[in-house]
N, C-alpha and C positions, 0 to 999 in steps of 0.2 A: 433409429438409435437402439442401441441393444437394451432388454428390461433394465439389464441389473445397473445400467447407467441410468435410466429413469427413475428406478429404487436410491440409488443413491442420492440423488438430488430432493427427492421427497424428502428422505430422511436428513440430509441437512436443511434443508427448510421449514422440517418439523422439530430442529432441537435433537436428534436420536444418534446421539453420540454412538453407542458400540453397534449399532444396525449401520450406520455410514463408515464405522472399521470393516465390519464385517461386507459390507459389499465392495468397498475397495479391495480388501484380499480379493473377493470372488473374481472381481473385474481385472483387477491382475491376474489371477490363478487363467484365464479366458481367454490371455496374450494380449486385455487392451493396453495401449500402449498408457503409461502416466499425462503426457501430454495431452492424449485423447480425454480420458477423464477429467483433467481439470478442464479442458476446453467445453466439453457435452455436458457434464453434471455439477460440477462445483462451481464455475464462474456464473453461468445462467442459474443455478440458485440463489446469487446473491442480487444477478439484476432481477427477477421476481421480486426477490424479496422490499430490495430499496423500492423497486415500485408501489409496492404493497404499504411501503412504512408512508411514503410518499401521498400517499390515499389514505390514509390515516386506519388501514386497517388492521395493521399489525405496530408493536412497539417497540423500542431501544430494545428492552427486556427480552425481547423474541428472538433479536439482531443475535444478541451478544450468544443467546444458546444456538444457533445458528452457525455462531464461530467456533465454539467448542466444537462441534460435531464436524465444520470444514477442520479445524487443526486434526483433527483427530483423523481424518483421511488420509491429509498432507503426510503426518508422522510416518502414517504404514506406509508413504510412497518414499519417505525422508532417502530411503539408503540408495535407490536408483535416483534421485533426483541429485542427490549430493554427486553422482556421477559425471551429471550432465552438464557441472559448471562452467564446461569449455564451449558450452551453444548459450549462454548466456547474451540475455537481447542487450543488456548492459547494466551499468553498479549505479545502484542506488543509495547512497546513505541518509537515514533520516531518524530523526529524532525530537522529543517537545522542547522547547526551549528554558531556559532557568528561570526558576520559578512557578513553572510551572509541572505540577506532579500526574498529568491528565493522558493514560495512553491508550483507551479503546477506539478511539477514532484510528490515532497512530498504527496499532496493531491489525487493526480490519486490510488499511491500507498497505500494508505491508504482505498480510497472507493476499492479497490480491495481484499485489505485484510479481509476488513470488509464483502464482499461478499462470502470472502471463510470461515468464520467464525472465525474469529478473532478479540478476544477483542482490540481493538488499546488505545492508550494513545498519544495524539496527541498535541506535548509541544510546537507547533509553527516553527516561522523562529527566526530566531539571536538568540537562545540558548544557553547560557552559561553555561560553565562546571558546575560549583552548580549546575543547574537546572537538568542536566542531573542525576545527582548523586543524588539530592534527591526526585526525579522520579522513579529510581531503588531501593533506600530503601524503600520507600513508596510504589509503587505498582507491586516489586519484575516480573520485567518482565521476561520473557523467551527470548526474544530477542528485541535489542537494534539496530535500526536502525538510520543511522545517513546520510544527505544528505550533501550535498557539489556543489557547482552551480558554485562556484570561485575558479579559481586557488590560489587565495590570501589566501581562508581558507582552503586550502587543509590540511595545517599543526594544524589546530583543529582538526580534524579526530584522527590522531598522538597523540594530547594531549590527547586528550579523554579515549587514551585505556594506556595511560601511566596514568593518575589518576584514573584512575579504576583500574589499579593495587597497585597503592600506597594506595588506599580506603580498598584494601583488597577485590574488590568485583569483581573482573576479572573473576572468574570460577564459578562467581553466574549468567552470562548473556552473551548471545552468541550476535556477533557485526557484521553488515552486515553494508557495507558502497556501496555508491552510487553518482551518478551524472555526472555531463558534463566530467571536467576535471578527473574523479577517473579513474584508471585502477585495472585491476585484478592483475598485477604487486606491483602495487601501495598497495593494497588488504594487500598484504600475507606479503610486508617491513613492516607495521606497523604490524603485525601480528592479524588483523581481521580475523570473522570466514570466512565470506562471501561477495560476492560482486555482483551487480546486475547492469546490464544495462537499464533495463525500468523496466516499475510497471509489467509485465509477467515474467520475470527473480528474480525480487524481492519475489513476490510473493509464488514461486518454493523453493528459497534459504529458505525462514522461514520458509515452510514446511517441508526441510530435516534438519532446524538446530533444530528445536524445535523436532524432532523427531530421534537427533541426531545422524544421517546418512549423508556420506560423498555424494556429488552430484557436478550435472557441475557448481556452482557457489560456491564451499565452498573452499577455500584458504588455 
């Protein structure tokens, strides 16, 4: 692997927001491709990292400076990447559900997707059913991802895939749900496709739903 793709991943795994801009130009200035880079330095910083958090050796607090310093890469690639949206692997849209105001999980998930090459549609926190529903006619997603942070909104999830059936548009968009209080239990009663534990788990499940193959997080 070339250094300055090693540097960079150091430096988003250390928080160093303008040292991970700064190698991204270099590594563009270099001819690697954007692809290249998120695949060599930014996605393997963040599986280090959830491994780390996992082991209790690193924190939330770590994660989130972490993300600043991947956005911050992402951005300097933003103008070629916005090019590419015709090799898109497929549209995601997602969003936390109403009443709920919670998007760090949401957003991890989403710069991840986007690094694996996925178009996302990113509809915010406290979503309400419309919103979702004319999100999916409007930009006919492949998968429909929905967070949940409170046990209070747990039962939006539920509603969700019950007006998407009553819409008629149940078996136009596969439904992966997530967050603190979800189970994979929880998952399969509402009958969602899929169900994910962090932004690596999530990640994996849209891969196998949009490429509709049964896998360890499909319900």
């Amino acid at each position: 692997m070339e250094k300055v793709l090693i540097e960079l991943q150091q430096a988003i795994e250390n928080g160093e927001t303008q040292i991970a801009m700064d190698k991204t130009k270099e590594a563009m200035n270099h001819g690697i491709r954007t692809d290249k880079i998120i695949q060599t330095a930014i996605n393997p910083a963040f599986k280090d990292l959830g491994q780390k958090m996992f082991d209790g050796e690193i924190y939330v607090t770590d994660v989130l400076m972490a993300s600043r310093a991947a956005h911050a890469a992402m951005y300097v690639m933003e103008p070629i990447l916005s090019r590419s949206i015709g090799t898109s692997k497929g549209i995601v849209a997602i969003g936390t559900v109403a009443g709920d105001l919670h998007d760090i999980g949401k957003n991890l998930v989403i710069m991840m997707l986007q690094g694996s090459g996925y178009t996302v549609i990113d509809l915010g926190i406290d979503v309400p059913v419309e919103t979702f529903i004319e999100a999916i006619r409007m930009h006919k997603p492949h998968v429909l991802a929905l967070s949940s942070l409170l046990t209070t909104t747990l039962p939006e999830l539920d509603n969700m895939i019950d007006v998407l059936t009553a819409e008629g548009l149940r078996s136009q968009v596969k439904v992966i749900v997530g967050g603190t209080p979800v189970t994979a239990e929880y998952a399969g009663r509402i009958k969602a496709d899929a169900y994910a534990n962090d932004l690596f788990e999530a990640t994996e499940a849209v891969e196998d739903l949009v490429k509709n193959r049964i896998g360890k997080y499909t319900v």
